[in-house]
N, C-alpha and C positions, 0 to 999 in steps of 0.2 A: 479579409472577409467582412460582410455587414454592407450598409447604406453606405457609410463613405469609407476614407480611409483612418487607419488605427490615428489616437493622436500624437502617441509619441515616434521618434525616432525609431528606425529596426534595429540600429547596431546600439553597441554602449556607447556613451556620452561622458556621463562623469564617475572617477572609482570614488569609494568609502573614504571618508577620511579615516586615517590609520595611526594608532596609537604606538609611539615608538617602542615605549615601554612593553608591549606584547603583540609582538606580530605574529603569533601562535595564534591569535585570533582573527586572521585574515579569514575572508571566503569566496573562493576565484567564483568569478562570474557564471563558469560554465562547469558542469561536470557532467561526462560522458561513460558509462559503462557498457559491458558486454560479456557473454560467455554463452557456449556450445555445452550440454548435459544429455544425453541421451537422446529421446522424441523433442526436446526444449529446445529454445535458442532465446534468450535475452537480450532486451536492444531497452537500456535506461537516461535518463538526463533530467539535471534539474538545470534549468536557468534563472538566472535574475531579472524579475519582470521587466517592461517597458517603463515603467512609475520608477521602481526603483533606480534604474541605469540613469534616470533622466535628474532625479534628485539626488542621487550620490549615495546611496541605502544600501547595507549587504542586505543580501540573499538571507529570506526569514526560512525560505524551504531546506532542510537537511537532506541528502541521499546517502544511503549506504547498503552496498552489495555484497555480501561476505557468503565462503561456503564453510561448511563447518565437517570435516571428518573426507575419508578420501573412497574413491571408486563408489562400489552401485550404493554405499551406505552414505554418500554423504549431501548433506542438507543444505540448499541455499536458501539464504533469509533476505529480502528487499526489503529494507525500512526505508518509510518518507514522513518527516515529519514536517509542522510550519506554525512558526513559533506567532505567537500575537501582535499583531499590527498596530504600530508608534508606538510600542514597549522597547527600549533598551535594554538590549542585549537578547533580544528572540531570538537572533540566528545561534546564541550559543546554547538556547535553552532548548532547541530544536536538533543539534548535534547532540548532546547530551542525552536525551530520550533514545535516537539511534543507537547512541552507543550503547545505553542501557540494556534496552531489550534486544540488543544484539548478543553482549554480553551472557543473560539469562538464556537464552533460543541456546546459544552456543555451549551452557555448563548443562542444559538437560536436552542437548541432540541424540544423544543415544535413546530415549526415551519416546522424544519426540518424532523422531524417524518408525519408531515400532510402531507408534500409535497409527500415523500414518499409512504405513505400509499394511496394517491389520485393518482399518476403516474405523479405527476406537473411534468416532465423532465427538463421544460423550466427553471421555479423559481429555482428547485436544481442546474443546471448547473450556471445558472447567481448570484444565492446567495455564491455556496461554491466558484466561482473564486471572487466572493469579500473576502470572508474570509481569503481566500488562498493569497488575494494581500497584506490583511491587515497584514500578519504574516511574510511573505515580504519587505513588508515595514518596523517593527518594526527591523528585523534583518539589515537592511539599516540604518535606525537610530542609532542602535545599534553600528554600525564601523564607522561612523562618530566620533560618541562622541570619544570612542576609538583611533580616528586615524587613521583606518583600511581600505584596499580596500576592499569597498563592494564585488567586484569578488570574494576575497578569505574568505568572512564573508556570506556563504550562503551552501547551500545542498541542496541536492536533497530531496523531500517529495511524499510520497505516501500513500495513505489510501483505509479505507475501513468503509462505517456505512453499519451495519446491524440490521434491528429491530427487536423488539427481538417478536415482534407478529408470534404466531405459523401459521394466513395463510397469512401471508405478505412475498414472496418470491423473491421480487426485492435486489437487490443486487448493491450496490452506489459504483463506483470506483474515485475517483479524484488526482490529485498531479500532481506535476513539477518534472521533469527532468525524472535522470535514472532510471531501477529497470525493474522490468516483471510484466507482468496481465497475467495467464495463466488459463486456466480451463480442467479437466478432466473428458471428459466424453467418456462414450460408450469405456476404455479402451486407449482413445488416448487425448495425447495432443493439445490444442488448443492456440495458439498465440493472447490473445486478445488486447494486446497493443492501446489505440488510437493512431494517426498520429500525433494530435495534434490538436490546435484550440478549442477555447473555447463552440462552437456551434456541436462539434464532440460528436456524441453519435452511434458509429457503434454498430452492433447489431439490435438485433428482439426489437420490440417497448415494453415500458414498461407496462408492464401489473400485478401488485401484486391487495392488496387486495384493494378493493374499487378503482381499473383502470376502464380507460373506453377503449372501444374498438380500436382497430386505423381505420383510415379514410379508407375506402374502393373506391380504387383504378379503373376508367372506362377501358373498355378490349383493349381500342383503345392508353391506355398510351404509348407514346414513349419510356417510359425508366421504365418499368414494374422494375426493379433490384432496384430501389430506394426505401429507406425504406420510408415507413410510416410514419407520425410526428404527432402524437396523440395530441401533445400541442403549443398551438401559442408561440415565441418569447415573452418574458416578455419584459414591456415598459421598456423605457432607465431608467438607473440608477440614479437618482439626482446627487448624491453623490459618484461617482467611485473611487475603490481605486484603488493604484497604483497597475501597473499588476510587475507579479511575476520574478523575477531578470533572465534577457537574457540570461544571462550565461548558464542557466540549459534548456534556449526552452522554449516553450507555457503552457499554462495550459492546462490538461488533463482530461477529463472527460467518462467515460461511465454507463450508466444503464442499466440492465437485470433482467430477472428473472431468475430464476436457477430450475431445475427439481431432483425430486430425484434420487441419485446416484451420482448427480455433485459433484464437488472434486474442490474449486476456489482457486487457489493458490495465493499472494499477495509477493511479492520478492523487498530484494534489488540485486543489477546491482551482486555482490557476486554471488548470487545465479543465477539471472536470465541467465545472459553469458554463465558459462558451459551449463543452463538447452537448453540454443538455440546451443550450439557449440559441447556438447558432446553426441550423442544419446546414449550411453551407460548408462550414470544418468536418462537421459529422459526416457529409457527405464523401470529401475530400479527404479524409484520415482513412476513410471505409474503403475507396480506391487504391488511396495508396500501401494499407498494409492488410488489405486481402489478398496480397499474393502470396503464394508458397512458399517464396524466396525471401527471405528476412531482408530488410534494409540491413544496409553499413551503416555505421554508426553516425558518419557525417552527412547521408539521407537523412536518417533518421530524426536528426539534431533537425534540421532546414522542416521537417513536417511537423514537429513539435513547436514550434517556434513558428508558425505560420499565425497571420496577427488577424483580429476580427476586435474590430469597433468596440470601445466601454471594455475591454476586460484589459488589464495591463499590471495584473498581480505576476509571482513569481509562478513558475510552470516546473512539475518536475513528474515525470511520465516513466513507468517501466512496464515494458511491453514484454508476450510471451509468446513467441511464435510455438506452432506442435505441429509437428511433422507425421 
């Protein structure tokens, strides 16, 4: 895509030089996920950009897709993270965040699945930005002991829980820094990005299974365009953790429900930049996963990886079919 063609190579080129002493820190080129849950179907991948493959760089973006707990109760979590560009050792400070708040998602799923499934907005927004400071914090810790300036011991994070109950169709967005929140529907793209702020939940009120209605509004409101807030502000937090490294901006939050035929796309800044700079991919992605039928995994891979001029960072995409 674009005026001419990409300028790197399509395939890889040269791997990472690799440290004999710890090949624990390898990170393959490609990785590929999937899974079937109810109305959901998930189709993920992070790859190593065109820049990198061409200069011999792991992969700065992390993926991880984990479900936490079994049948209609259990929670799947999509972390992506993407660690800071010419810093040594990003790609590991980028798994680590994954793992983090994978970890935390996963020791308070039972909690977090209720919240979900009742429409608490309030407790999810003010519970995952603790979590999300907690995982923050520890990568802060983490470049002290090291030596390290926090600024460059940090990435960007972004997720996604979906529960895996077939009538529960709220859809949890949260993380810090860069990346896209997009959704397709009705054939076109939608920019869902929050601004920011931890009390940000743009969007229709949340309504899945066992929601309760939102607050119906008198005819004489000033400002009729304001959403609804179905849920009070949860009391202060005893115990606040530290909020999430400057560097990367505010914490980010939204909730929705999703309608059959939606298409919720979840991106790192890779992917998201061409998806907002190049309408040709925009147009091209909008074909190819407007349909009902989810790609396979190795479609899937071939339309993520589809190259457009000036962008040649790492890409890692998970995508949410609703049936």
């Amino acid at each position: 895509m674009g005026d001419e063609p990409p300028t790197y190579e399509a395939e890889p080129t040269t791997l990472p030089v690799t440290d004999p002493e710890d090949l624990r820190d390898l990170v393959p080129d490609t990785v590929l996920e999937g899974a079937r849950y109810g109305t959901l179907t998930l189709r993920a991948v992070s790859l190593r950009g065109d820049a990198a493959r061409y200069r011999g760089e792991p992969r700065r973006d992390a993926l991880l897709a984990v479900r936490f707990g079994t049948g209609d109760s259990a929670l799947i979590l999509i972390a992506v993270a993407t660690g800071q560009r010419a810093v040594p050792g990003a790609h590991r400070v980028a798994r680590e965040l994954c793992e983090w708040i994978a970890g935390a998602v996963g020791s308070n799923q039972q909690r977090l699945t209720e919240d979900i499934h009742t429409a608490n907005r309030g407790a999810l927004s003010s519970g995952l930005n603790r979590l999300t400071g907690r995982a923050y914090g520890r990568l802060r810790a983490g470049a002290t002991v090291r030596g390290l300036a926090p600024a460059d011991h940090t990435a960007s994070l972004r997720c996604l829980l979906l529960p895996a109950h077939p009538a529960c169709r709220t859809r949890v967005f949260f993380g810090v820094g860069d990346g896209g929140l997009f959704r397709l529907r009705d054939g076109v793209w939608q920019d869902l990005e929050p601004e920011g702020g931890e009390r940000d939940t743009v969007g229709g009120p949340v309504l899945g299974y066992g929601g309760r209605p939102p607050v119906q509004r008198p005819s004489h409101d000033p400002n009729p365009s304001r959403e609804p807030n179905p849920d009070p502000d949860p009391a202060p937090d005893p115990d606040p953790a530290p909020a999430p490294a400057p560097a990367h901006g505010p914490f980010r939050f939204r909730a929705s429900v999703a309608r059959p035929g939606d298409t919720l796309l979840l991106c790192s800044a890779g992917l998201a930049d061409p998806l907002r700079g190049e309408a040709a991919l925009a147009g091209r992605l909008a074909e190819r996963w407007g349909t009902a039928e989810p790609p396979g995994l190795a479609a899937f891979l071939a339309d993520a990886q589809t190259g457009v001029k000036g962008y040649a960072d790492d890409r890692t995409a998970a995508a949410v079919w609703e049936a």
